[in-house]
N, C-alpha and C positions, 0 to 999 in steps of 0.2 A: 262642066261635068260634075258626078255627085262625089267627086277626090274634090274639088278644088271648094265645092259649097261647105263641104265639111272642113276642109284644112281651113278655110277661111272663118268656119265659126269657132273652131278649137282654138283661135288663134286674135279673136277680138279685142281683148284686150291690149294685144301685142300692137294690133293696127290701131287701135285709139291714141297709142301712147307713139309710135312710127309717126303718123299722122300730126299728130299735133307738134310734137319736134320739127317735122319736114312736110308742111303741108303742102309745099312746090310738085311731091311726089305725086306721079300719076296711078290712075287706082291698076294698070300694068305695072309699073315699077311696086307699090306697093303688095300685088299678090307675089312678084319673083323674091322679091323680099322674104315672105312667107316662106318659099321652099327653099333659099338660101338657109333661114332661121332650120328648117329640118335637118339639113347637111345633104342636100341633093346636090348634083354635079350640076355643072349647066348641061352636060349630053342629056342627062335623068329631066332635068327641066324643059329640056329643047321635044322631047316626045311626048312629056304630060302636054305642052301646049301648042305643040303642031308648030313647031317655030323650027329655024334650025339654030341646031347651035354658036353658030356666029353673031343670029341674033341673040339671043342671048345672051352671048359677052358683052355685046356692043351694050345692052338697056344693063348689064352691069355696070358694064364702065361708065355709066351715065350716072345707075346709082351711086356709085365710088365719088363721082366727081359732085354730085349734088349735096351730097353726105360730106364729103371733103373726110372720105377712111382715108389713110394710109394704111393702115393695117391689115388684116384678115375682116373681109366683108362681115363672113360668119359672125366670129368674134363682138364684132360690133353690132349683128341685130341681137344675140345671145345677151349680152350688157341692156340694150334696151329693156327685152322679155324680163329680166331679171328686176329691172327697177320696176316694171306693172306689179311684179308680184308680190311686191314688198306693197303694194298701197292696196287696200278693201277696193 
């Protein structure tokens, strides 16, 4: 849709720097990624992409486990986005 081509160009640098940290990710897990870094719920995520919210948690908990957070998900793409910004 023309939400996710634009989340997804607003957010390139975020995915270069995701990416290259966790290239295991798939480019699914990478866009939910993307609307974790916004502060969307998984329900808010589960209707932008025609999923249900189960799935959703589940390719969470996948992110979680690939990523090895303990933490807050969020928390931890926010830290990423944050080191892109600091670099040209």
């Amino acid at each position: 849709s023309d939400f996710i081509s634009r989340l997804q160009k607003s957010n390139q640098t975020f995915i270069k720097q995701l990416s290259k940290k966790h290239p295991d990710l798939t480019k699914t897990e990478v866009t939910i990624c993307c609307y974790i870094l916004t502060g969307m719920t998984g329900k808010e995520i589960a209707s932008l992409t025609n999923r249900s919210p189960r799935t959703i948690d589940a390719i969470r908990y996948n992110i979680r486990k690939k990523l090895k957070i303990s933490g807050s998900t969020e928390s931890y793409m926010r830290q990423i986005a944050s080191e892109t910004e600091d670099k040209p």
